[in-house]
DSSP file (Angstrom, degrees, kcal/mol; ACC not computed):
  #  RESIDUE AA STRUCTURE BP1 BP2  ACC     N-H-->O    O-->H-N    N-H-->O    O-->H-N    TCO  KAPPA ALPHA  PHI   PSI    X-CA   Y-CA   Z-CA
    1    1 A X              0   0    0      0, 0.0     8,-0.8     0, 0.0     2,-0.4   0.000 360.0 360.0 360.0 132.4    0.0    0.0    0.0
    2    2 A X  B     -A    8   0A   0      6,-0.1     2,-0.2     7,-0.1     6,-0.2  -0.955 360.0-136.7-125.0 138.3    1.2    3.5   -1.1
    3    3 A X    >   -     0   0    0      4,-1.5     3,-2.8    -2,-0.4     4,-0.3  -0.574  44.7 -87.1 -88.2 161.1   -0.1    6.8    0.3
    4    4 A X  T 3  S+     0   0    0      1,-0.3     2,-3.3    -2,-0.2     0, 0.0   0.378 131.5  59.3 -25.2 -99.4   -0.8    9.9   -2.5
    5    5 A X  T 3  S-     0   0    0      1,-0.2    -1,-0.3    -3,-0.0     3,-0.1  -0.093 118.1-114.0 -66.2 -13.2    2.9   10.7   -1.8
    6    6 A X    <   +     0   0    0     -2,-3.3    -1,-0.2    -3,-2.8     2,-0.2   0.307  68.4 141.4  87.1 -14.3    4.3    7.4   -3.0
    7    7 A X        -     0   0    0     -4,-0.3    -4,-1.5    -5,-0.1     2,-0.3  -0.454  39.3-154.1 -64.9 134.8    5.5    6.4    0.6
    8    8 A X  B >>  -A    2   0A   0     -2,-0.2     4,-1.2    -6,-0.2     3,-0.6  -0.781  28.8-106.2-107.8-176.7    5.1    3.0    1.4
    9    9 A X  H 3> S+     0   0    0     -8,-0.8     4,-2.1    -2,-0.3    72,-0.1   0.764 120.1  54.0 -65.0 -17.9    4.7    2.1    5.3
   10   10 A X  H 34 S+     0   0    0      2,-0.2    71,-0.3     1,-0.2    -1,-0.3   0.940 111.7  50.8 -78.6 -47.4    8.2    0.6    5.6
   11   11 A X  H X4 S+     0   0    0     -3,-0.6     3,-0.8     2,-0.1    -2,-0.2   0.900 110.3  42.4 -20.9 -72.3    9.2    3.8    4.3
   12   12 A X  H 3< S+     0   0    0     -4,-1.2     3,-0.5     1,-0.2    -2,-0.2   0.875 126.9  32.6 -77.8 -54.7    7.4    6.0    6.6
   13   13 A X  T 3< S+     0   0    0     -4,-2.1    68,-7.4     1,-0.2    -1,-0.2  -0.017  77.7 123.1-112.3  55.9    8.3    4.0    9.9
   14   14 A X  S <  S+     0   0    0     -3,-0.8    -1,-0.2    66,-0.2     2,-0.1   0.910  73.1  50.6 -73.9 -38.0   11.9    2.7    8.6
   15   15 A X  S    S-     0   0    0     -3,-0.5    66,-0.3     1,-0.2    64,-0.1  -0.485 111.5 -69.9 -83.8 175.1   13.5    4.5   11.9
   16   16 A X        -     0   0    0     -2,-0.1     2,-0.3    64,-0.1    -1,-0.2  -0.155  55.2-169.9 -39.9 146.9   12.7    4.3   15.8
   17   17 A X        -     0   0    0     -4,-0.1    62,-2.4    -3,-0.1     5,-0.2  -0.897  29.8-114.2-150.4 116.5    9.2    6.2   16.2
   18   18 A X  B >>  -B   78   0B   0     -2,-0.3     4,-1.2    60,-0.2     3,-0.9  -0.265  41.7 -99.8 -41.1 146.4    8.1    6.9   19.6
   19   19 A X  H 3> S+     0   0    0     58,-1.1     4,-0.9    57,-0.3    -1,-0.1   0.746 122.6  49.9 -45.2 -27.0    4.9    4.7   20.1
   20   20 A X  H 34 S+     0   0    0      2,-0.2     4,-0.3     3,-0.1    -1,-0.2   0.801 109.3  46.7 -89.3 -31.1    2.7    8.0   19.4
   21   21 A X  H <4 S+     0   0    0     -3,-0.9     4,-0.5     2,-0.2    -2,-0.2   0.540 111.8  50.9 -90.3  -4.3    4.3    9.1   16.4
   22   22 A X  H  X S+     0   0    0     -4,-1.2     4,-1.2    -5,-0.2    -2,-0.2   0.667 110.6  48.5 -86.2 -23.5    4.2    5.8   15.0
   23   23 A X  H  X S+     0   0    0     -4,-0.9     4,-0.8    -5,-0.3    -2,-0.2   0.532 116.0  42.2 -79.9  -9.0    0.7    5.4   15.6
   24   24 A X  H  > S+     0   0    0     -4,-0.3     4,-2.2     2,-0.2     3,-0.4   0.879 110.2  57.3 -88.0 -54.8   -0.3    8.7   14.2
   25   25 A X  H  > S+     0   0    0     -4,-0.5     4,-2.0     1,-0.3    -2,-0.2   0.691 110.0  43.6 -54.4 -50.7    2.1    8.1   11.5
   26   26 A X  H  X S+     0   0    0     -4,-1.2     4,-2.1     2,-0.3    -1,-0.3   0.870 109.7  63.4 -34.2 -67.8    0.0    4.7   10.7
   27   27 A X  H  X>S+     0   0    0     -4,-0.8     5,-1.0    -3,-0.4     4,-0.7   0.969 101.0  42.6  -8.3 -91.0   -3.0    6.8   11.2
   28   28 A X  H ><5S+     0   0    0     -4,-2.2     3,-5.2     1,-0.2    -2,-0.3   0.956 116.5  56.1 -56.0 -62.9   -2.4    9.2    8.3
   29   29 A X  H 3<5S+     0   0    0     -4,-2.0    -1,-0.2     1,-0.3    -2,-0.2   0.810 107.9  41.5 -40.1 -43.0   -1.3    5.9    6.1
   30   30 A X  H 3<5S-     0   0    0     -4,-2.1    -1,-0.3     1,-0.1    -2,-0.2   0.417 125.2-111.8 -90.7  13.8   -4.3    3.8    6.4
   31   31 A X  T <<5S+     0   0    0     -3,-5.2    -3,-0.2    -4,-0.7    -2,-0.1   0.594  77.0 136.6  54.6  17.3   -6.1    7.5    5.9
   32   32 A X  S   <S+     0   0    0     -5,-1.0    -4,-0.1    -4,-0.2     2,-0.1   0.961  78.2  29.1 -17.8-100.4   -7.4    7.4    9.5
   33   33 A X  S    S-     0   0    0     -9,-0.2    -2,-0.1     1,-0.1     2,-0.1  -0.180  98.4 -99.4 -41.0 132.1   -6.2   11.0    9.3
   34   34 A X    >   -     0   0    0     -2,-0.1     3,-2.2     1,-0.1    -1,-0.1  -0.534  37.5-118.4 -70.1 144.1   -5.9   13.6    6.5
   35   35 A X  T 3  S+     0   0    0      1,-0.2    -1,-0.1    -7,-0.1    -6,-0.1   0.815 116.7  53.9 -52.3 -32.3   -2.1   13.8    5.2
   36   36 A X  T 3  S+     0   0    0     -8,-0.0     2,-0.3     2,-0.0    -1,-0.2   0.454  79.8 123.4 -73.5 -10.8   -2.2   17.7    6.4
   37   37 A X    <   -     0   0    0     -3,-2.2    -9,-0.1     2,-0.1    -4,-0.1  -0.441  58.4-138.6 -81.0 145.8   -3.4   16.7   10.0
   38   38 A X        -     0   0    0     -2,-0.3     3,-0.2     1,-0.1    -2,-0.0  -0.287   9.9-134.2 -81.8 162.9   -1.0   18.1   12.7
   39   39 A X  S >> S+     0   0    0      1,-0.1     4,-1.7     2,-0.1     3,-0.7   0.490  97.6  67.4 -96.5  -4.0   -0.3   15.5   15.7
   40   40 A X  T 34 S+     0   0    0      1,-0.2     4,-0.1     2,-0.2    -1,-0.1   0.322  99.8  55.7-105.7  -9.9   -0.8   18.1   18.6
   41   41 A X  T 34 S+     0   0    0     -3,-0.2    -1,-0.2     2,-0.1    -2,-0.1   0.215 120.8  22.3 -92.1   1.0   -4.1   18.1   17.6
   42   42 A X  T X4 S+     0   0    0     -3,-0.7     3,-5.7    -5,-0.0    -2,-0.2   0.607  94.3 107.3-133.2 -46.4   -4.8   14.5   17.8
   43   43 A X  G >< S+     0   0    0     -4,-1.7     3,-2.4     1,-0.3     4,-0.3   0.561  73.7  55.8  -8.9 -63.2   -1.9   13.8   20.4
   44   44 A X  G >> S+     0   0    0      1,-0.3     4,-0.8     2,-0.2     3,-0.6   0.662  91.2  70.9 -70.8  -1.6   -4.2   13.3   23.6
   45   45 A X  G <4 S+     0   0    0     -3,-5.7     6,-0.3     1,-0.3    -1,-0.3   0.881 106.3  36.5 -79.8 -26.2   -6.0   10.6   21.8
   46   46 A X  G <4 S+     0   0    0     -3,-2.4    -1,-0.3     1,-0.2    -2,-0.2   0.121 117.6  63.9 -94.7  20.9   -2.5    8.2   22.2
   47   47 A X  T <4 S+     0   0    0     -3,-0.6     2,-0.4    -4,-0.3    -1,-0.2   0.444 100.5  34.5-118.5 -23.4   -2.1    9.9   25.7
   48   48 A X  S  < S-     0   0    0     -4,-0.8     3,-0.3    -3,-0.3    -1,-0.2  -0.869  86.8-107.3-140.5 156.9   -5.1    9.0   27.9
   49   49 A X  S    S+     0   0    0     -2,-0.4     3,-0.1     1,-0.2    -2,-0.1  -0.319  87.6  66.0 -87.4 177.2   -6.7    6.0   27.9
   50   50 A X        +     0   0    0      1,-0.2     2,-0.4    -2,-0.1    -1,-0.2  -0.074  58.6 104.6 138.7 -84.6  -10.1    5.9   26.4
   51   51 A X     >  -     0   0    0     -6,-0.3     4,-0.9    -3,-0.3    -1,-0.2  -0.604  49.6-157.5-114.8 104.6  -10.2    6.6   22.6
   52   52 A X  T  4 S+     0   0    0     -2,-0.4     4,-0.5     2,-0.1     5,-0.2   0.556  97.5  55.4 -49.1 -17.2  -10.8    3.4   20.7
   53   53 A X  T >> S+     0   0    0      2,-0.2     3,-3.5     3,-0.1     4,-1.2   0.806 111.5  50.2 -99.1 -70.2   -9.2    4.8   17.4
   54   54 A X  H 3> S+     0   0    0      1,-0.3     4,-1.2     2,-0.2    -2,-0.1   0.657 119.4  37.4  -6.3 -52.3   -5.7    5.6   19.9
   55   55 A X  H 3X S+     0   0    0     -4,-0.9     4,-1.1     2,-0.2    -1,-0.3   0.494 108.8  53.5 -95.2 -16.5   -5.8    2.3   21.1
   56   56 A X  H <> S+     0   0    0     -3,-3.5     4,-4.6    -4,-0.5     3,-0.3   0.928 117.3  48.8 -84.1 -48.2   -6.8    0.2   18.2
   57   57 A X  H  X S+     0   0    0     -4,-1.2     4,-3.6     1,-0.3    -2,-0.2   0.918 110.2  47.4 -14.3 -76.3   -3.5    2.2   16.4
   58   58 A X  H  X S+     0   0    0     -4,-1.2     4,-0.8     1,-0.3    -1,-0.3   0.792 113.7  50.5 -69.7 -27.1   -1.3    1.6   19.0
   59   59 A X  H  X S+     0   0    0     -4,-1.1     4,-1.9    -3,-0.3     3,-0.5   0.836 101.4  61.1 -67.6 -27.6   -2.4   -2.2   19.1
   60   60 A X  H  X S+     0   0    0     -4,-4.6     4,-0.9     1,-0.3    -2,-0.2   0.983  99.9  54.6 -58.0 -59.5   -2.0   -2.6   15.7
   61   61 A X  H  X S+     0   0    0     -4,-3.6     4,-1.9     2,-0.2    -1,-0.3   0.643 106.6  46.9 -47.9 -13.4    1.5   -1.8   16.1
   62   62 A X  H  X S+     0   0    0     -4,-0.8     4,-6.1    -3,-0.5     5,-0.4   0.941 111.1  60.7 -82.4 -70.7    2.2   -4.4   18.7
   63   63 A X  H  X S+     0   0    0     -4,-1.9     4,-2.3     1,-0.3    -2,-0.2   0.782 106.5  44.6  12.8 -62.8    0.2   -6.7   16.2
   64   64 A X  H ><>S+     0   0    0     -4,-0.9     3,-1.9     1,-0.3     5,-0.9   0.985 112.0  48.9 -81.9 -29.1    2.6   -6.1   13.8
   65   65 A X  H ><5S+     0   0    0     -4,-1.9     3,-1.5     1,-0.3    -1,-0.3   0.880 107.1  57.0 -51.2 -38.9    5.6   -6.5   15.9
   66   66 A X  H 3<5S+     0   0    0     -4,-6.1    -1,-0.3    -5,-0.3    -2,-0.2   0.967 104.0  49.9 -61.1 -20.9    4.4   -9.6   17.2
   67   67 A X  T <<5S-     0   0    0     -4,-2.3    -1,-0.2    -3,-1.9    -2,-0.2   0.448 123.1-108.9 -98.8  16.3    4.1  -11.2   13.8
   68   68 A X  T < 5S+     0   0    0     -3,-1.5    -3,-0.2     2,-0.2    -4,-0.1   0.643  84.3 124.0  89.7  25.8    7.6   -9.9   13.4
   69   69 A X  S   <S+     0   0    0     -5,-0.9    13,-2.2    -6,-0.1    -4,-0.2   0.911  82.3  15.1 -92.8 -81.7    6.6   -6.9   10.7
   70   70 A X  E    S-C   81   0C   0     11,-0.2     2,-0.6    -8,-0.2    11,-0.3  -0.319  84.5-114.7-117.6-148.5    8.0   -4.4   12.6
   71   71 A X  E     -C   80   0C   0      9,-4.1     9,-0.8    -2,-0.1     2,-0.7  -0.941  23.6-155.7-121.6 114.7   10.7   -4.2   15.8
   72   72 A X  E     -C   79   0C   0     -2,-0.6     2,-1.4     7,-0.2     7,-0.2  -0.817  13.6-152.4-108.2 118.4    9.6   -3.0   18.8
   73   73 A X    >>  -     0   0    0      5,-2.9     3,-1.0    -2,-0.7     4,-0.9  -0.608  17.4-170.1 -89.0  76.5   12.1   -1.1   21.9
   74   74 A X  G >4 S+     0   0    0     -2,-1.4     3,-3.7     1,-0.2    -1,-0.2   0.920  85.0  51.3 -29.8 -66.8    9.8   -2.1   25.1
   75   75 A X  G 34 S+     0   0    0      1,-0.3    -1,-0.2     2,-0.1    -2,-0.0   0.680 121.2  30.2 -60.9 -21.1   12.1    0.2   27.1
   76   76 A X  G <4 S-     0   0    0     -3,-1.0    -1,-0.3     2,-0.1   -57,-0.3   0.173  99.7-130.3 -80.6   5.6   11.7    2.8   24.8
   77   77 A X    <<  +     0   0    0     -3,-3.7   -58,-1.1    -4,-0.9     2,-0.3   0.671  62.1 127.0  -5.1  66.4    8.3    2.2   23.5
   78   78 A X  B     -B   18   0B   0     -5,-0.5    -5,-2.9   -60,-0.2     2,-0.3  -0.857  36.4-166.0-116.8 158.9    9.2    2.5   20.0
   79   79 A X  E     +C   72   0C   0    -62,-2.4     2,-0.3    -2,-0.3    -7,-0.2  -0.913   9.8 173.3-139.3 171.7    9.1    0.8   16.8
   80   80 A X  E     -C   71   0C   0     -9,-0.8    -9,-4.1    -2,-0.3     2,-0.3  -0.994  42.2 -76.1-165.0-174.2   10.1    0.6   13.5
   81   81 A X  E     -C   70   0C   0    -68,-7.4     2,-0.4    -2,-0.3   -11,-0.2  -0.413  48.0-117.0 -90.3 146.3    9.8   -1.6   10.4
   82   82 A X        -     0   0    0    -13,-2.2    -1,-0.1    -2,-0.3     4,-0.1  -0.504  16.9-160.4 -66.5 123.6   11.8   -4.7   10.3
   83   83 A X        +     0   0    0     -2,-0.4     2,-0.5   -69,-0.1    -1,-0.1   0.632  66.7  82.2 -73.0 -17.7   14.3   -4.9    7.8
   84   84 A X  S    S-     0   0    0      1,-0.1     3,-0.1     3,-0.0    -2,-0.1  -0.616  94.5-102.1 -85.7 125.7   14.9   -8.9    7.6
   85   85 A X        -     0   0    0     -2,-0.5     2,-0.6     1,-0.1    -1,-0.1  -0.171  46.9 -98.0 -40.7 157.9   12.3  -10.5    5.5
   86   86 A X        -     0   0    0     -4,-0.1     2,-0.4    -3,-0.1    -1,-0.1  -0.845  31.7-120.6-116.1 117.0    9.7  -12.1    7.7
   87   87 A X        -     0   0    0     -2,-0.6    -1,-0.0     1,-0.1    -2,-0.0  -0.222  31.6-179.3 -58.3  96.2   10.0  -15.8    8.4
   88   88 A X              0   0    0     -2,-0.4    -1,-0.1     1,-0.2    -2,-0.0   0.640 360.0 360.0 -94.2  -3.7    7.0  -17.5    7.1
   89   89 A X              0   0    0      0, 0.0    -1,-0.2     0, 0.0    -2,-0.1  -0.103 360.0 360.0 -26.7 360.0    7.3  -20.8    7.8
C-alpha cells in the first residue's frame, strides 16, 4: 500500500518512532487522518486511555511486531519496520 505521496509504510516507519508518532504516523497511512493533519491536535487521543481509534492504532502496532513486521524497543516504547524479511514458515 502507497499513500498519495508514494510512501510506502516501511518507508514512513523505517527508523525508531516513539509509540505516538508511529501510531499517528499509521493513522495518516491507512487514511485514519488527512495527510495535512498536525499531531498536537490528535496527540491526547495516544495519551489517555479511552479513545478506541488511539488504542486500536497503538495495538496494531504491537500486532505487527508480534508477527515480526515491525521491531519494537519495550524500554523505549518505539518501533520501526523490520528490515529482515519475515519468516513465514
Amino acid at each position: 500500500m502507497r499513500t498519495d505521496d508514494g510512501m510506502e509504510l516501511k518507508d514512513i516507519l523505517a527508523d525508531w518512532r516513539d509509540y505516538d508518532d508511529a501510531a499517528f504516523r499509521l493513522g495518516i497511512f491507512l487514511g485514519v487522518f488527512p495527510p495535512d493533519q498536525r499531531f498536537n491536535l490528535v496527540k491526547k487521543m495516544f495519551w489517555v486511555d479511552g479513545y478506541p481509534l488511539g488504542d486500536m492504532l497503538v495495538d496494531l502496532l504491537d500486532r505487527m511486531a508480534q508477527a515480526g513486521v515491525l521491531l519494537k524497543d519495550e524500554d523505549d516504547a518505539r518501533y520501526k519496520w523490520n528490515p529482515a524479511p519475515i519468516d513465514l514458515s
